[in-house]
C-alpha positions in Angstrom: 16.2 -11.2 96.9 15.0 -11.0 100.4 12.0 -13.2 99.4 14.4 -15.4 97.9 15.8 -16.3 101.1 13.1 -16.2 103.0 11.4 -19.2 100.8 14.5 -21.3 100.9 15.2 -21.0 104.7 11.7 -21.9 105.2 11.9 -24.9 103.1 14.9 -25.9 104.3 13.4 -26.1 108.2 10.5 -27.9 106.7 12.8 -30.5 104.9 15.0 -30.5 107.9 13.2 -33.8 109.7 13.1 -35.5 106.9 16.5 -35.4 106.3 17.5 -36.1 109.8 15.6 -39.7 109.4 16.9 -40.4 105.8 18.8 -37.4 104.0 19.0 -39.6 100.9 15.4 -40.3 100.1 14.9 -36.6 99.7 16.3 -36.4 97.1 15.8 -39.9 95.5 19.4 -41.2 96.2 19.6 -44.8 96.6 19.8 -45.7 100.4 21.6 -49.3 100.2 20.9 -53.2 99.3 17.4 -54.5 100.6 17.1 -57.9 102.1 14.9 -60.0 103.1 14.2 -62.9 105.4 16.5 -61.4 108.2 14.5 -63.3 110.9 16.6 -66.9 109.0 18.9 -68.0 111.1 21.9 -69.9 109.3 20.3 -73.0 110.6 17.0 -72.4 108.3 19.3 -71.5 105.3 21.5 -74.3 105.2 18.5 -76.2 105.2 17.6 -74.0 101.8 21.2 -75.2 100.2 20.2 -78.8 101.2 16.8 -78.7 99.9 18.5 -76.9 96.6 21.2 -79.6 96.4 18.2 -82.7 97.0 14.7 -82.2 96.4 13.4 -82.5 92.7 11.6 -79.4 90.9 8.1 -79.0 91.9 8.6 -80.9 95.4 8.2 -79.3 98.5 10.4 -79.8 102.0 8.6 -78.0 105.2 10.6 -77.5 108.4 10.1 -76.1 111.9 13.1 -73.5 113.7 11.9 -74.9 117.3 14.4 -71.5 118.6 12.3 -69.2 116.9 9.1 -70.8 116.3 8.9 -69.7 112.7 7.5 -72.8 110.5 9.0 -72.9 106.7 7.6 -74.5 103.2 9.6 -74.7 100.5 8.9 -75.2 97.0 11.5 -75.4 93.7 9.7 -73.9 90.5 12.0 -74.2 87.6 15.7 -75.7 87.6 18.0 -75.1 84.3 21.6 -75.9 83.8 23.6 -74.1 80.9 27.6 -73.7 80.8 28.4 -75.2 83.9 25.8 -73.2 86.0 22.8 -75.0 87.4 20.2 -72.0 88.8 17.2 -73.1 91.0 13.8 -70.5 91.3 12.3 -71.2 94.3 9.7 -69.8 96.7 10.1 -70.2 100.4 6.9 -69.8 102.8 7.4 -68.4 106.7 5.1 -68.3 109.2 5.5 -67.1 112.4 4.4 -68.4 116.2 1.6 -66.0 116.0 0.4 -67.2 111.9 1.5 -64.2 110.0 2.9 -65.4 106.9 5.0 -63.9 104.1 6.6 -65.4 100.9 10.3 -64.9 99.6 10.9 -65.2 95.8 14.3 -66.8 95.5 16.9 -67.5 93.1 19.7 -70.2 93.8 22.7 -70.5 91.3 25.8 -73.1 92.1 28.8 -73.4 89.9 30.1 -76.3 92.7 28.1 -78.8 94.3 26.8 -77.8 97.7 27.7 -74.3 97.2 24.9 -71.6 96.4 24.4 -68.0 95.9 20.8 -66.9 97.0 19.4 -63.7 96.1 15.8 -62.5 96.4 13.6 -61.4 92.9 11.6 -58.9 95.2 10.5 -57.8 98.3 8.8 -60.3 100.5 4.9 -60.7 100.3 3.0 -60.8 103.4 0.2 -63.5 103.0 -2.0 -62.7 105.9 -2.4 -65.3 108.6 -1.5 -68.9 107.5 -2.4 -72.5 109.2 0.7 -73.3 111.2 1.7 -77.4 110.2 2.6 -80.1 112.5 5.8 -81.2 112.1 8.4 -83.2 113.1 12.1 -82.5 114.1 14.6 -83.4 111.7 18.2 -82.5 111.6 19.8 -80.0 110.7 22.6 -80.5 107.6 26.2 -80.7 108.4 27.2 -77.6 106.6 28.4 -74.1 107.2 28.1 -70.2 104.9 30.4 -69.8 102.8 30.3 -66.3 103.7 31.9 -67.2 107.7 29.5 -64.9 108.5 26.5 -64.5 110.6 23.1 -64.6 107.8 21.7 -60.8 107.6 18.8 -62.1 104.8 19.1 -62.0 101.2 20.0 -59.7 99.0 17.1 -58.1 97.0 18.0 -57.7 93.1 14.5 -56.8 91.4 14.8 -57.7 87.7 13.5 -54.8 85.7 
């Protein structure tokens, strides 16, 4: 018995900084939603939902975020509408001021014009360094989130 108790204490100070960082992922709990693409600021994703609402499947649309220096491509893959429901798969390309570049695997579905829900297939992809484009300034679209709130990245929902 004294053994006993011995083990567990000791295993217990050994599991101890682990838990202090993350006490869930001990023991395999889920610790929350992932998102990505939290560097977006809500300018860069209303130019997603404008792009979504404009630009034919298979086109592209590139833009440059002169606040952050971050360079975007974006390119629709597949567009279907079925009961009322059009949903957009799209990939979006971001490179940043120093060329690292990563890919987010997106999903768009709108049951109103002008009005999307985008959530991410996976985690982002780094690409390694990419050639930064040159660019010109366009505009940004007169719209807003429907959310009222400031853009935190999207939600991950890995289809299994």
């Amino acid at each position: 018995m004294k053994q006993l108790i011995v083990t567990m204490a000791v295993a217990l100070l050994l599991l101890l900084p682990g838990c202090k960082k993350n006490p869930r992922a001990i023991i395999d709990l889920p610790t929350g939603p992932e998102y990505v693409g939290e560097y977006l600021q809500t300018s860069d994703v209303l130019r997603i939902g404008h792009a979504l609402d404009t630009i034919p499947t298979r086109a592209t649309v590139q833009w440059e975020n002169m606040d952050t220096g971050y360079q975007y491509s974006m390119m629709i893959f597949s567009s279907d509408s079925a009961m009322g429901t059009t949903t957009r798969q799209f990939s979006v390309l971001s490179i940043n001021s120093e060329r690292d570049g990563e890919v987010l695997n997106l999903i768009g579905t709108s049951t109103k014009k002008n009005i999307w829900n985008i959530v991410a297939e996976s985690s982002a992809s780094p690409v390694g360094k990419a050639a930064r484009m040159q660019l010109e300034a366009t505009p940004v679209p007169h719209a807003s989130l429907s959310s009222g709130k400031d853009f935190h990245g999207f939600m991950v929902e890995e289809l299994e």
